[in-house]
C-alpha positions, 0 to 999 in steps of 0.5 A, spaced: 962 191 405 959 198 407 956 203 403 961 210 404 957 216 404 961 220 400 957 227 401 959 231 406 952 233 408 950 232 416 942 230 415 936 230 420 937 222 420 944 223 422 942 226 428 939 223 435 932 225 436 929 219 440 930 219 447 930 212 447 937 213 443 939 218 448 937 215 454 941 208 452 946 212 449 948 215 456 946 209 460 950 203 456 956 207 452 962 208 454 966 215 453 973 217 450 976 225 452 981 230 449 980 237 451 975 240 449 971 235 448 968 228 451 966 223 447 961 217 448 959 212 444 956 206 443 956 202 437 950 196 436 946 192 432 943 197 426 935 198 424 934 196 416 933 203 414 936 207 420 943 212 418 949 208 420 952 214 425 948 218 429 951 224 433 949 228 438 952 235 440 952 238 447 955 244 450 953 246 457 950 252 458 954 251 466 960 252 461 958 257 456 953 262 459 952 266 453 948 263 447 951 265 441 958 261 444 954 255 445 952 256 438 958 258 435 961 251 439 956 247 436 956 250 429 964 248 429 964 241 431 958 239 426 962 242 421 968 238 423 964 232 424 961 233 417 968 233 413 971 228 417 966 222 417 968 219 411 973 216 415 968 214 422 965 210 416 970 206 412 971 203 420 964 200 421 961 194 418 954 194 415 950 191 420 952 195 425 950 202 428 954 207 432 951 212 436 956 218 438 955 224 443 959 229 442 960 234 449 964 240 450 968 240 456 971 248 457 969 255 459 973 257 454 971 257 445 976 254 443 977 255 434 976 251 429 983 247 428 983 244 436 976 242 435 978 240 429 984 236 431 980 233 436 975 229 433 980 226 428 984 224 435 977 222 437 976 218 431 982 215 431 982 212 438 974 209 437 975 202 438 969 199 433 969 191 434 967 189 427 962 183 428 963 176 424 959 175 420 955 168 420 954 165 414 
């Protein structure tokens, strides 16, 4: 079965720094949106010693103009994202990647407990294939 990350922490090889990732990311990934926020994702086969989740987290300067509501926007849904992807990560299989990009919608900061309650319904309704393993 696959390895749970049972700390809660949100490292540098969690995040998506290759614009090869954000590029197929956006290209081939499909998307699921639940006010405030829009999610695409993209699930494929995982690199030997790549992280098994990889995020992206985008609030558009159109939406928020003022900087620090962009980084309190973003400083809450990584918070959000680091305590409940314990969950994302008993769903997947060890040989597969998922690559997530978390994207604000509204003019508006919303508070901690909407965004909260919408990264859970967005777990919730991720639809991961698990591959059959040939043996």
């Amino acid at each position: 079965m696959s390895e749970i990350n049972t700390d809660n922490s949100f490292s540098k090889n969690e995040r998506i720094c290759s614009a090869l990732q954000i590029t197929e990311l956006f290209s081939k990934g499909k998307s699921i949106t639940i006010k405030p926020i829009k999610l695409i994702y993209l699930q494929k086969p995982s690199a030997d010693n790549d992280a098994k989740v990889k995020v992206l987290i985008s609030v558009p300067k159109k939406k928020l103009h003022k900087a620090t509501d962009r980084n309190r926007v973003k400083r809450l849904i990584r918070e959000s994202y680091r305590l409940n992807k314990n969950k994302l990560y008993q769903k997947i299989d060890s040989n597969c990647q998922l690559l997530l990009a978390f994207i604000y919608t509204e003019n508006l900061v919303y508070e901690y407990t909407a965004i909260d309650d919408a990264i859970n319904d967005l777990f919730n309704r991720l639809p991961i294939k698990h591959e059959e393993s040939n043996i």
